[in-house]
C-alpha positions in Angstrom: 111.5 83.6 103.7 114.3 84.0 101.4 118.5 83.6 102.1 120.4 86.4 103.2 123.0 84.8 101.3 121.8 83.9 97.8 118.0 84.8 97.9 116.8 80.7 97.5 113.2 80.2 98.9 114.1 78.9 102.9 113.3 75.3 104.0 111.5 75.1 107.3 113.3 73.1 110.1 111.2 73.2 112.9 110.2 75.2 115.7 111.4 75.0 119.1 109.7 76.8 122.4 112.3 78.3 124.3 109.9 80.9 126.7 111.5 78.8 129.8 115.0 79.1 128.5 115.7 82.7 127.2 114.2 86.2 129.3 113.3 87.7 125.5 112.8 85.3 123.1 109.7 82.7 123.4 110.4 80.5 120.1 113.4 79.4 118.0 112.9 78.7 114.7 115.2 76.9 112.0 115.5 77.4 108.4 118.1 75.7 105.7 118.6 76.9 101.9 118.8 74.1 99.7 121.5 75.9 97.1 124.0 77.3 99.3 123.7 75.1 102.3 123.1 78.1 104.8 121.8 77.6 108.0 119.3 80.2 109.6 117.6 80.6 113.0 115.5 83.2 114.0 113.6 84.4 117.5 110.7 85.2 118.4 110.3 87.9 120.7 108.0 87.8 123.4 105.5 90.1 123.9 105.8 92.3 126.1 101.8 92.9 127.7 101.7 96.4 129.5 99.9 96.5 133.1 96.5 97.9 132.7 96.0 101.6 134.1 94.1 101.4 137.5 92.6 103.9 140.3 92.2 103.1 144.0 89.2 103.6 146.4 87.9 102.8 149.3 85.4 99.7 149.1 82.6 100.4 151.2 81.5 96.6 150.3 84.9 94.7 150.4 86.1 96.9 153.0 89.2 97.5 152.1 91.1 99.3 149.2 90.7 97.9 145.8 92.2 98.7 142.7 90.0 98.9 139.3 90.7 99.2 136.1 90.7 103.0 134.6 87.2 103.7 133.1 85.7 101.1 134.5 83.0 101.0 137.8 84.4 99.1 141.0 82.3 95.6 140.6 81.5 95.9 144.5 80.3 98.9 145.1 79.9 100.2 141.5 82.1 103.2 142.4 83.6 104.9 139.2 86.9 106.7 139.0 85.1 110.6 138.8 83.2 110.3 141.8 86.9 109.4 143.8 88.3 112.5 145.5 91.4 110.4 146.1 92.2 108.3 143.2 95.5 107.5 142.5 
């Protein structure tokens, strides 16, 4: 990574987890340039992981509603997601 400032090839610093510290941004990282003296620190976003689309049914095994991932059979009762009339 270059300067903003005069373009010089940056000098790495170090990297610092911040994931416990900061709601969007899991590392801090510090860079110098050795001709103009600037000091740079960028953050790492997190990522952001999306919840996995699910249907509901009835359990005849567990008993009990469960929730399964979309396209995939109920591991209990080996239910899948077209033969529930009332999927969510």
């Amino acid at each position: 990574m270059n300067c903003w400032h005069c373009n010089t090839k940056l000098i790495w610093g170090g990297d610092h987890d911040i994931d416990h510290e900061d709601e969007d941004y899991c590392m801090e990282t510090n860079l110098s340039c050795p001709n103009c003296g600037a000091f740079h620190v960028v953050y790492l976003p997190k990522n952001e992981t999306e919840e996995p689309e699910m249907w509901e049914h009835y359990c005849h095994e567990e008993k009990s509603m469960m929730a399964t991932g979309k396209g995939e059979p109920c591991n209990w009762c080996g239910k899948e997601e077209e033969d529930c009339e009332s999927c969510s």
